[in-house]
PDB file of N, CA, C, O and CB in Angstrom:
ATOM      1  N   UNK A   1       0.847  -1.188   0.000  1.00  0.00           N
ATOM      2  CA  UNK A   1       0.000   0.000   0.000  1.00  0.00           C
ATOM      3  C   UNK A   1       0.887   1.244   0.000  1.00  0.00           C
ATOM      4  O   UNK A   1       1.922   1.310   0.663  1.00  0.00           O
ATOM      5  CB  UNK A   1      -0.960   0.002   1.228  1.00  0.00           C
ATOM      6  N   UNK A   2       0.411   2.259  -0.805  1.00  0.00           N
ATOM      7  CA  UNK A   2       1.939   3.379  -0.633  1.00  0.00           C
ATOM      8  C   UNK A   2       1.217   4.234   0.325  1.00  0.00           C
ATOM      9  O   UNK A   2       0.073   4.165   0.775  1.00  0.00           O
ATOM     10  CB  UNK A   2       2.658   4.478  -2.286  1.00  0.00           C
ATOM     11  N   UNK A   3       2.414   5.252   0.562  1.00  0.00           N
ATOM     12  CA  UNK A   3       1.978   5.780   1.764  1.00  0.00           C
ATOM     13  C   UNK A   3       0.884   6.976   1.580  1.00  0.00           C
ATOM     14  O   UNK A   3       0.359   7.048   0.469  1.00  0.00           O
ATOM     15  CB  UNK A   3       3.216   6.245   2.513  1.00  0.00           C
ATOM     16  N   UNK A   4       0.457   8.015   2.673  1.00  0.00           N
ATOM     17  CA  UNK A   4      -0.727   8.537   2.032  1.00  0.00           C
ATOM     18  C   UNK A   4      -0.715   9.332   3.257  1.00  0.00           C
ATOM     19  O   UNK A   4      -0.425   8.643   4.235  1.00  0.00           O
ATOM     20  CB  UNK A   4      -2.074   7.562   1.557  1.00  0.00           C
ATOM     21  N   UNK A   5      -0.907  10.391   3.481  1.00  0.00           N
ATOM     22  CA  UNK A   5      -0.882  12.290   4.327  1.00  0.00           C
ATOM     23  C   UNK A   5      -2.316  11.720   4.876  1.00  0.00           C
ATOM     24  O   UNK A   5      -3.106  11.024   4.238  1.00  0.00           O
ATOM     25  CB  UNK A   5      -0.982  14.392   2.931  1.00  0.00           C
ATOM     26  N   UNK A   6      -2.496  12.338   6.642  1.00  0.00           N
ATOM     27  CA  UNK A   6      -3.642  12.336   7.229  1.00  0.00           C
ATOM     28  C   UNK A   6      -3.345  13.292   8.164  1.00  0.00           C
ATOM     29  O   UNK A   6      -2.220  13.604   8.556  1.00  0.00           O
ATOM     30  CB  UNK A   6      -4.126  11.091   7.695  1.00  0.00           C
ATOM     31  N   UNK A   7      -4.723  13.883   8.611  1.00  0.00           N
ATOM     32  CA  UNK A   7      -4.747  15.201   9.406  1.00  0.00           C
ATOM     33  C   UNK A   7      -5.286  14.953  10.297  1.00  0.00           C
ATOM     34  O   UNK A   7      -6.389  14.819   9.766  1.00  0.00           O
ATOM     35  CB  UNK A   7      -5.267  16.322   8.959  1.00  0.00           C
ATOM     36  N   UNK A   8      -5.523  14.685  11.695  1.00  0.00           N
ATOM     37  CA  UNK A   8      -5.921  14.615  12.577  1.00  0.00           C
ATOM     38  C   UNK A   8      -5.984  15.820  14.195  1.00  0.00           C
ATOM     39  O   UNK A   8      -5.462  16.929  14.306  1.00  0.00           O
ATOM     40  CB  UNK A   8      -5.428  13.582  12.485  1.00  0.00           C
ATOM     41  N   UNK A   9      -6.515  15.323  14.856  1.00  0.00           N
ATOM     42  CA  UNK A   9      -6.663  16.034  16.213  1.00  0.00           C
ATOM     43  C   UNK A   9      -6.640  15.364  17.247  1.00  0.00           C
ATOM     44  O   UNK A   9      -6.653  14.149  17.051  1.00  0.00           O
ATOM     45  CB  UNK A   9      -7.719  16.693  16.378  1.00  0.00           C
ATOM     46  N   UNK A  10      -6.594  15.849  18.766  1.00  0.00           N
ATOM     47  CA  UNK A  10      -6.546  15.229  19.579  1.00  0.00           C
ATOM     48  C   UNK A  10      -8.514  15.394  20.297  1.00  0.00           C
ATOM     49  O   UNK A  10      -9.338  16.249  19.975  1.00  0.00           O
ATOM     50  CB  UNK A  10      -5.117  15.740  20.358  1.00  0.00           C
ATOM     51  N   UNK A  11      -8.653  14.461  21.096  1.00  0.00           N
ATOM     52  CA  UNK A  11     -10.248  14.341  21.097  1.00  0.00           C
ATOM     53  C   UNK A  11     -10.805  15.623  21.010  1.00  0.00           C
ATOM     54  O   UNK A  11     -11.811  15.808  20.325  1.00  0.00           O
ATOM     55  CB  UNK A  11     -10.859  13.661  22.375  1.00  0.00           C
ATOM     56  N   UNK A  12      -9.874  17.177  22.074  1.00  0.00           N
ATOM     57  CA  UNK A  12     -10.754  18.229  22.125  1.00  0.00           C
ATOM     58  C   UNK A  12     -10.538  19.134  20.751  1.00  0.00           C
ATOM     59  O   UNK A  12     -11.368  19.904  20.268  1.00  0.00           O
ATOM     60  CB  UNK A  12     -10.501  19.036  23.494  1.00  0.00           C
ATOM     61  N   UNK A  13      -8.951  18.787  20.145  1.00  0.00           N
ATOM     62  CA  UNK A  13      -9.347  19.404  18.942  1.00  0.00           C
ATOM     63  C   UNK A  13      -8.029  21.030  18.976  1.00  0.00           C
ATOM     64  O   UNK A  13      -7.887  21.886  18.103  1.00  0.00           O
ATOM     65  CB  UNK A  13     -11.436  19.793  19.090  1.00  0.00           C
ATOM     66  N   UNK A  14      -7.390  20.912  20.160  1.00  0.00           N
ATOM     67  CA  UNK A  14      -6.726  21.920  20.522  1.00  0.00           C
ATOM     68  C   UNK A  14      -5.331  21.671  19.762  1.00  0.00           C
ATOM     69  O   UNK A  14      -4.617  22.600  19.386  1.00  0.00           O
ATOM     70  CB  UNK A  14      -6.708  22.038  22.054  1.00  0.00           C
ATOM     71  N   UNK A  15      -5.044  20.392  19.590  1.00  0.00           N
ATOM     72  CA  UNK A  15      -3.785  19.773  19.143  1.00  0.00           C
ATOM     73  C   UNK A  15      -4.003  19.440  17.769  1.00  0.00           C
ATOM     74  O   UNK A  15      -4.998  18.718  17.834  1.00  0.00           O
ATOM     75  CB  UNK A  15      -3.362  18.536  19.955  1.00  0.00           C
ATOM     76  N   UNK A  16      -3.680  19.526  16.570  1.00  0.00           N
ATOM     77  CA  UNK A  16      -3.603  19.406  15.845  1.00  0.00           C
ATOM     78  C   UNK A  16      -2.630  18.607  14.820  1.00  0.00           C
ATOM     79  O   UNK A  16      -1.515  19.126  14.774  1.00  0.00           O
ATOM     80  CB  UNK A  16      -3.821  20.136  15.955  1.00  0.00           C
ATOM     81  N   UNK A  17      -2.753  17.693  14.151  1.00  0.00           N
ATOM     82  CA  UNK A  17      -1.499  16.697  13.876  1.00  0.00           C
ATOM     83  C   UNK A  17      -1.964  16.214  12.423  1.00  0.00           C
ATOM     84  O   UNK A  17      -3.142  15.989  12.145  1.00  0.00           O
ATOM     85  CB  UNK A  17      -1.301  15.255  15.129  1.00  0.00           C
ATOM     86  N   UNK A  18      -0.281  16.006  11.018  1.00  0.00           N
ATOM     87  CA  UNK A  18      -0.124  15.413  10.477  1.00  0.00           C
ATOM     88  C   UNK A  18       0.461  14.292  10.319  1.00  0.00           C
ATOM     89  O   UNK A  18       1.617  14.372  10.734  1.00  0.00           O
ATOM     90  CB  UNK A  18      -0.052  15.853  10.157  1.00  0.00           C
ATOM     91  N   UNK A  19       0.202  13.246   9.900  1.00  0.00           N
ATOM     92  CA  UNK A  19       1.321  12.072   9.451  1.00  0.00           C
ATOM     93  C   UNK A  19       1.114  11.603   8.645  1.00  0.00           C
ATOM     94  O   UNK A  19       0.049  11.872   8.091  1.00  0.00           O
ATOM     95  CB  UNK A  19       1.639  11.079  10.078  1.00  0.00           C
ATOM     96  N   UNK A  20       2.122  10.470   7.993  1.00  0.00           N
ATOM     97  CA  UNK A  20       2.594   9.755   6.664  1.00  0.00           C
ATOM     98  C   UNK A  20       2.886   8.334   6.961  1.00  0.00           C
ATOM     99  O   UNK A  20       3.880   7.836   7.487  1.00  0.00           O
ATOM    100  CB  UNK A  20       3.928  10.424   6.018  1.00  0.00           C
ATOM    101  N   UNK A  21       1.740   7.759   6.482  1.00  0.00           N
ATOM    102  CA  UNK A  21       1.343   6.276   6.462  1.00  0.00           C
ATOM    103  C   UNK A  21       0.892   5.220   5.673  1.00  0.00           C
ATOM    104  O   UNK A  21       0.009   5.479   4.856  1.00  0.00           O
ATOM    105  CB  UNK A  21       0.692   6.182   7.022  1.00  0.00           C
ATOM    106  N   UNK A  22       1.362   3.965   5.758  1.00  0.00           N
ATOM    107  CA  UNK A  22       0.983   3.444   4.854  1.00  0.00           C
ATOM    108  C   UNK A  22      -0.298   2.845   5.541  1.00  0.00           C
ATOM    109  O   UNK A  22      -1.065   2.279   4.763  1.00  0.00           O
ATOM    110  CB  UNK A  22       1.985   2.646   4.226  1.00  0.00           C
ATOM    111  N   UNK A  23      -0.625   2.869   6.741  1.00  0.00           N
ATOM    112  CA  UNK A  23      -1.605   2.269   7.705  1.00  0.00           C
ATOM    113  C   UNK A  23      -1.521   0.389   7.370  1.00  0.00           C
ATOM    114  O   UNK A  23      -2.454  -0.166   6.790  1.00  0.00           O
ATOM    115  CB  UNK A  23      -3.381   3.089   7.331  1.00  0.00           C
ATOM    116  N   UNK A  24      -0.863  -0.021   7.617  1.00  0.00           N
ATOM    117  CA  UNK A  24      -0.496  -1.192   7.659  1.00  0.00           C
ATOM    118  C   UNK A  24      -1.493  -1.777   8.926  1.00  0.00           C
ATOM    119  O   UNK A  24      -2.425  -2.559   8.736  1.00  0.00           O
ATOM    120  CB  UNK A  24       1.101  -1.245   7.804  1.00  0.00           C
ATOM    121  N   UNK A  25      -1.180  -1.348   9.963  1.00  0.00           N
ATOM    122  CA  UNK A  25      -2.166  -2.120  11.557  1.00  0.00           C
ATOM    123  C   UNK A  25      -2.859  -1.238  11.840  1.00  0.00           C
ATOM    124  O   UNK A  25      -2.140  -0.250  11.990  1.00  0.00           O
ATOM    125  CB  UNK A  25      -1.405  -2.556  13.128  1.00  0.00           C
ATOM    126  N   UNK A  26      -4.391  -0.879  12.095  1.00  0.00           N
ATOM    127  CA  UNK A  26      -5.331   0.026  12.755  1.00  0.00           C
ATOM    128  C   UNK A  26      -5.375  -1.203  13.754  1.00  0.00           C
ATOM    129  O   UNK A  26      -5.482  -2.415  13.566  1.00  0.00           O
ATOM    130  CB  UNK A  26      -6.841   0.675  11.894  1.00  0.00           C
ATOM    131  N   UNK A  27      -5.230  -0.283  15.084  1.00  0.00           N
ATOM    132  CA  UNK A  27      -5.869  -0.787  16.332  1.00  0.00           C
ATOM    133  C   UNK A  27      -7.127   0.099  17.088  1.00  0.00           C
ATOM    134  O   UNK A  27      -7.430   1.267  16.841  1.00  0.00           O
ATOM    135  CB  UNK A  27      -4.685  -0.919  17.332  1.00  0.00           C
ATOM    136  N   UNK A  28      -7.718  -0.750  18.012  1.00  0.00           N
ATOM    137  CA  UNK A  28      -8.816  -0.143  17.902  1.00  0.00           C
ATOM    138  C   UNK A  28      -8.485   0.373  19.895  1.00  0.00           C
ATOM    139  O   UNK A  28      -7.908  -0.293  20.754  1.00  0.00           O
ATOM    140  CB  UNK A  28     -10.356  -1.330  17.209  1.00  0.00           C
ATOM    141  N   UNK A  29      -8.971   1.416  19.982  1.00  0.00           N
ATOM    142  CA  UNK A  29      -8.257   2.009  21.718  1.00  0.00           C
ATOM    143  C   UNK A  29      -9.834   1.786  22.378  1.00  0.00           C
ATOM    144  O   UNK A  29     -10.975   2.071  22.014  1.00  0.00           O
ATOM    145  CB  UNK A  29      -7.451   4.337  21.895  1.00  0.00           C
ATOM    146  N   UNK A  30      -9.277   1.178  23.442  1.00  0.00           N
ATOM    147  CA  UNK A  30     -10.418   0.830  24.130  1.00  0.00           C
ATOM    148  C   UNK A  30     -11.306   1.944  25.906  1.00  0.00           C
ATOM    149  O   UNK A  30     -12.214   1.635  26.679  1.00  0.00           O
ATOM    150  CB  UNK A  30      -9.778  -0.794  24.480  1.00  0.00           C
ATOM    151  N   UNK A  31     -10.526   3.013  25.822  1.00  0.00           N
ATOM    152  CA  UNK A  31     -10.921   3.925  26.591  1.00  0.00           C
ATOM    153  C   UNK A  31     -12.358   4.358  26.404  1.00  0.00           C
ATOM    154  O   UNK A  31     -12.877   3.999  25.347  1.00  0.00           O
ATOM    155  CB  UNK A  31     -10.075   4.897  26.466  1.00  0.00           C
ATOM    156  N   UNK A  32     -13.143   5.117  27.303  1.00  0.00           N
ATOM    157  CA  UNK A  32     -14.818   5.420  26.828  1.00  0.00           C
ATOM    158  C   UNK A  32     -15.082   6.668  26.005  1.00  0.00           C
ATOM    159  O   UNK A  32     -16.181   7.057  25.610  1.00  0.00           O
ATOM    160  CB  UNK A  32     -15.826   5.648  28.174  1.00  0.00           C
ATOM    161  N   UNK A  33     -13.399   7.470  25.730  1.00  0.00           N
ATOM    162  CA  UNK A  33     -13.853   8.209  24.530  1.00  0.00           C
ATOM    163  C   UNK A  33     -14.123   7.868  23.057  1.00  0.00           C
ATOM    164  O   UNK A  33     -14.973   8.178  22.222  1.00  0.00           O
ATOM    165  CB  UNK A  33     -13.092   9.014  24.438  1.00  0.00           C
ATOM    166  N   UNK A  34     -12.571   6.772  23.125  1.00  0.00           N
ATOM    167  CA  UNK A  34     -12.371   6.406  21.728  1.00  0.00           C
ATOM    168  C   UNK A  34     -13.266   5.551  21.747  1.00  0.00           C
ATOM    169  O   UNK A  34     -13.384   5.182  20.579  1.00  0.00           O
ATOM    170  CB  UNK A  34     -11.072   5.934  21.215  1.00  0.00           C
ATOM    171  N   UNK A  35     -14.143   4.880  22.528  1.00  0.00           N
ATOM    172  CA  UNK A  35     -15.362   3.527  22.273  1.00  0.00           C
ATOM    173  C   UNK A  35     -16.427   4.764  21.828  1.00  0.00           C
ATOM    174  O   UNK A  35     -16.803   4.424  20.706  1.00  0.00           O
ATOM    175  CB  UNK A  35     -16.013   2.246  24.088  1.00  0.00           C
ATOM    176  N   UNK A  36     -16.706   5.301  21.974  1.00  0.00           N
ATOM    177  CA  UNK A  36     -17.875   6.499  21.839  1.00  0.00           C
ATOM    178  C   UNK A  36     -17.514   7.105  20.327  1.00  0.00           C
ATOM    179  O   UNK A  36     -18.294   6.963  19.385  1.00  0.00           O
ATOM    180  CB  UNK A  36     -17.727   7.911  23.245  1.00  0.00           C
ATOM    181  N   UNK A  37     -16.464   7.675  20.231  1.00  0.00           N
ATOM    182  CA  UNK A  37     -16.002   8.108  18.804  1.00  0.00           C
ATOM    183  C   UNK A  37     -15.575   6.775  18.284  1.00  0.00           C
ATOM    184  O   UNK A  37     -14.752   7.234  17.492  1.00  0.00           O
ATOM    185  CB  UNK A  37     -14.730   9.290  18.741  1.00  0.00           C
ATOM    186  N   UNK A  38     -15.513   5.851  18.157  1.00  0.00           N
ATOM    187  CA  UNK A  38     -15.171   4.588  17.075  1.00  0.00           C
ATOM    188  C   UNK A  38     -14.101   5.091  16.623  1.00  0.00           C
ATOM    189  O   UNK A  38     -14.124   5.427  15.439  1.00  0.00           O
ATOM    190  CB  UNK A  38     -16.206   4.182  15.816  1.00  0.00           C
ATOM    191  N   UNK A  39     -12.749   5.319  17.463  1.00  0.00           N
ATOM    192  CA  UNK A  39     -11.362   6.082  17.079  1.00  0.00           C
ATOM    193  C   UNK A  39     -10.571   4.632  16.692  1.00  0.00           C
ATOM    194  O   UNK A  39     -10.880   3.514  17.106  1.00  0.00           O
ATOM    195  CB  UNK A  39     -10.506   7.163  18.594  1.00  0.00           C
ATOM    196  N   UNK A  40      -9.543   4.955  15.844  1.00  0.00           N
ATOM    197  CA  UNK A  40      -8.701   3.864  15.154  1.00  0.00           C
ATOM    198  C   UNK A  40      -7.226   4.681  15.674  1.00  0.00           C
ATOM    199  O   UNK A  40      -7.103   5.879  15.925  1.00  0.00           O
ATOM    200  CB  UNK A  40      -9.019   3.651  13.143  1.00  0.00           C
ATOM    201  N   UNK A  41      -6.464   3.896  15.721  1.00  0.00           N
ATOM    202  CA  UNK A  41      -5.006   4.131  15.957  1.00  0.00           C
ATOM    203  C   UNK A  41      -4.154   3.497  15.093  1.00  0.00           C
ATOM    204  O   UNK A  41      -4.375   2.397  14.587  1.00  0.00           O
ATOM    205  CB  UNK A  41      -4.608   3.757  17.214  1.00  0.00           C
ATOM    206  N   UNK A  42      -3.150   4.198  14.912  1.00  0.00           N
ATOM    207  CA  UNK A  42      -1.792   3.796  13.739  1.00  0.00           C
ATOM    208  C   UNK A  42      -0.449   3.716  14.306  1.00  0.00           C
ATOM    209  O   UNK A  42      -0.260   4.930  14.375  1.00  0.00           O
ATOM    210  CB  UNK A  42      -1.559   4.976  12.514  1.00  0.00           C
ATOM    211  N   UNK A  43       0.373   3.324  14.656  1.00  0.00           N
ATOM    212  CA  UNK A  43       1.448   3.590  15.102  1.00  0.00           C
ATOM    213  C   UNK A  43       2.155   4.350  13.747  1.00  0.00           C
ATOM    214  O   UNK A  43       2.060   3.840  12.631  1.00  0.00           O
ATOM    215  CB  UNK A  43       2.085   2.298  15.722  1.00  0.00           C
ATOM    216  N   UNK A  44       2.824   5.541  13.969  1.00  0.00           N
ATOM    217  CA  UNK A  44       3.921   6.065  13.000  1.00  0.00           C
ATOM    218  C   UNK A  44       5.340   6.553  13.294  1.00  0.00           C
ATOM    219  O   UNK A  44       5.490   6.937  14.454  1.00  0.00           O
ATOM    220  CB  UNK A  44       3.411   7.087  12.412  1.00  0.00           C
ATOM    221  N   UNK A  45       6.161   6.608  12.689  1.00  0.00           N
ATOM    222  CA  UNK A  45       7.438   6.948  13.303  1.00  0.00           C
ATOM    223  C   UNK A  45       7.911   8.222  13.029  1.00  0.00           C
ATOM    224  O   UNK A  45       7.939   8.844  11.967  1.00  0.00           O
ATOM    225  CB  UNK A  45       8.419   6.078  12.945  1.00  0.00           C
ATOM    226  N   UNK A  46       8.364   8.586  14.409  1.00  0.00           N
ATOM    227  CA  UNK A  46       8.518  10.085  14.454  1.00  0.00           C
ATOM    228  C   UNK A  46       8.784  11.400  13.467  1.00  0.00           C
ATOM    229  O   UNK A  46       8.338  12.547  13.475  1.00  0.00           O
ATOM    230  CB  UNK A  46       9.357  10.130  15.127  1.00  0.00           C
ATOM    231  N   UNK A  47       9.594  10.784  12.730  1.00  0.00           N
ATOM    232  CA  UNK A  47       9.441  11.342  11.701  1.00  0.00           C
ATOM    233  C   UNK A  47       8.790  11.524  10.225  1.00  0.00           C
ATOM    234  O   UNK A  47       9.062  12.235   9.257  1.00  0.00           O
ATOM    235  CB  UNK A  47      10.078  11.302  11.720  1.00  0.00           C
ATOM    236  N   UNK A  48       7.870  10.614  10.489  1.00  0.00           N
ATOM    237  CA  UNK A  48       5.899  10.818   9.786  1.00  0.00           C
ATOM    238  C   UNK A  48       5.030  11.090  10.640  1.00  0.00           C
ATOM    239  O   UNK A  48       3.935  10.537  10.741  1.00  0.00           O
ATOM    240  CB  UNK A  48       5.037   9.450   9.134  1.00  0.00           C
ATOM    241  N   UNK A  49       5.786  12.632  11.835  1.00  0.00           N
ATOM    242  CA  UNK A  49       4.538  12.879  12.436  1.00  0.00           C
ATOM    243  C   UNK A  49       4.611  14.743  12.643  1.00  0.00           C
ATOM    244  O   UNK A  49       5.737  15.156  12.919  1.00  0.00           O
ATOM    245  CB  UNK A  49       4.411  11.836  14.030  1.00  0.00           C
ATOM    246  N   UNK A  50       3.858  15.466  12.561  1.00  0.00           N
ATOM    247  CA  UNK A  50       4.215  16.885  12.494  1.00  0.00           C
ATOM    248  C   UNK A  50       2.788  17.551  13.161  1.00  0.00           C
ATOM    249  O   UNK A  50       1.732  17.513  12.529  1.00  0.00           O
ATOM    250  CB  UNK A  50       4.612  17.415  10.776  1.00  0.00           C
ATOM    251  N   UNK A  51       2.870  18.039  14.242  1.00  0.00           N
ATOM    252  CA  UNK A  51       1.874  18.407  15.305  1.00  0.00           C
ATOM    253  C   UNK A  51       1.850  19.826  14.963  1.00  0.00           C
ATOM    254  O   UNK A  51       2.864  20.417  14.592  1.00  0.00           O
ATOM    255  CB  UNK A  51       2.273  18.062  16.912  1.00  0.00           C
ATOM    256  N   UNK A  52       0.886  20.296  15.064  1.00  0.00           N
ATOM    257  CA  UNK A  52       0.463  22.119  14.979  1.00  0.00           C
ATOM    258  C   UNK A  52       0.073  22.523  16.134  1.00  0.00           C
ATOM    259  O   UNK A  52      -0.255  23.698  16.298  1.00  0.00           O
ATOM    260  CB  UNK A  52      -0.813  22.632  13.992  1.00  0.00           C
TER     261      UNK A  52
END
C-alpha cells in the first residue's frame, strides 16, 4: 500500500497533527472516549509525524 498524508486532532481538537502512512495495523483504543467516537489508531514513526 503506498503511503498517504492524514490530518488529525486530539479528542478536544486543541492539538492538531499530520502524518505519513501506509496504515499497515489500525488498532482499535479501548478507553470510553475512543469507544464512543469509534477512534482507530496507527502507530507512526517520528518522523511521519508533524503536530500544529
Amino acid at each position: 500500500m503506498q503511503e498517504k498524508e492524514y490530518v488529525g486532532s486530539c479528542h478536544c481538537g486543541s492539538v492538531q497533527f499530520k502524518i505519513i502512512t501506509d496504515a499497515p495495523e489500525l488498532t482499535t483504543c479501548d478507553c470510553s472516549i475512543c469507544i464512543r467516537k469509534n477512534a482507530l489508531m496507527v502507530k507512526v514513526h517520528e518522523t511521519k509525524f508533524e503536530a500544529h
